[in-house]
N, C-alpha and C positions, 0 to 999 in steps of 0.2 A: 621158514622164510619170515615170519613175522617174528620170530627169537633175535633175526636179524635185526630187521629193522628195527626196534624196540631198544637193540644195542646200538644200535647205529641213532636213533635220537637223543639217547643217553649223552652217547659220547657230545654230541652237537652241543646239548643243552649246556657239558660241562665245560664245555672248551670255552664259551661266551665269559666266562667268569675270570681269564688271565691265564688262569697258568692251568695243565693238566698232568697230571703223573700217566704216560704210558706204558702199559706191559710192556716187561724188558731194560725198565729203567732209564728210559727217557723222561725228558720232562720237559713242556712249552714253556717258556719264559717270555714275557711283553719286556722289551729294553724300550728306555725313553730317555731322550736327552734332554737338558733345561740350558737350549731353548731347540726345539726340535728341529726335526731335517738331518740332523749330520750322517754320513754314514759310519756302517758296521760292520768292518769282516771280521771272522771266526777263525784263528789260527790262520792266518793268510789266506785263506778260501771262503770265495763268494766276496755278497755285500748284503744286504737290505740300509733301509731309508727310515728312522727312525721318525715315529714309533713302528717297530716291529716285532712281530713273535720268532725265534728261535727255539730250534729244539735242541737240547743237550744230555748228553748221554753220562757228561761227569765232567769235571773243570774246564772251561776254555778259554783262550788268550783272545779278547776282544780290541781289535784295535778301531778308534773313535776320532771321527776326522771331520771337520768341517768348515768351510773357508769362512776364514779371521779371526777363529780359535785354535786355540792349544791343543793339537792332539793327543790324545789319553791310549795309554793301552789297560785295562781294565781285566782283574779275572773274574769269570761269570761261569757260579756252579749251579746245578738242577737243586736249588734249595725250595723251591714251589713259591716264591715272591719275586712278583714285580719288579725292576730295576728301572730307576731316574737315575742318571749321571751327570750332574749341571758341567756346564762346560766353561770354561775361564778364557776369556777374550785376549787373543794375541796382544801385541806392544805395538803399535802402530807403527809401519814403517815402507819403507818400497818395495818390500817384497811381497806382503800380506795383498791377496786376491781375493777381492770379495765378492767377485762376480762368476768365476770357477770353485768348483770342491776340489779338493785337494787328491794326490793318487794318495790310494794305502798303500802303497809299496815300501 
């Protein structure tokens, strides 16, 4: 039990540091956008709210949305760094909401 725990703080202490390699080939990645808040789904599934950690197993299609910027779709691989994605401000016009986030759909 104490073999446990002992791994089980390991893990804790390592994950604080950004990114973590999992047996089996995952790997946590922190995504950040500049300027935060945007969301982020992962090959059309889920969201998280940027900054957030994902876990990825090998390459995946991020699509990056956030109202009154350009949506980005991005590829994000288990390479064990950090990702910032700066975001580039829409063209001002009637349609841009900047009081909703936009669907990922």
């Amino acid at each position: 039990m104490r073999i446990l725990m002992r791994i089980f703080s390991a893990v804790g202490v390592l994950s604080l540091g950004g990114c973590l390699t999992m047996p089996g080939g995952t790997t946590t990645l922190l995504v950040n956008t500049d300027p935060q808040g945007a969301l982020v789904a992962i090959d059309g599934v889920g969201e998280c709210e940027t900054p957030c950690t994902i876990r990825l197993d090998g390459p995946k299609k991020a699509r990056i949305a956030k109202a009154g910027f350009v949506t980005k779709t991005y590829v994000l691989s288990p390479s064990g760094r950090d990702v910032t994605i700066p975001l580039e401000l829409a063209a001002a016009s009637d349609d841009v909401d900047t009081t909703a986030l936009p669907d990922l759909d």
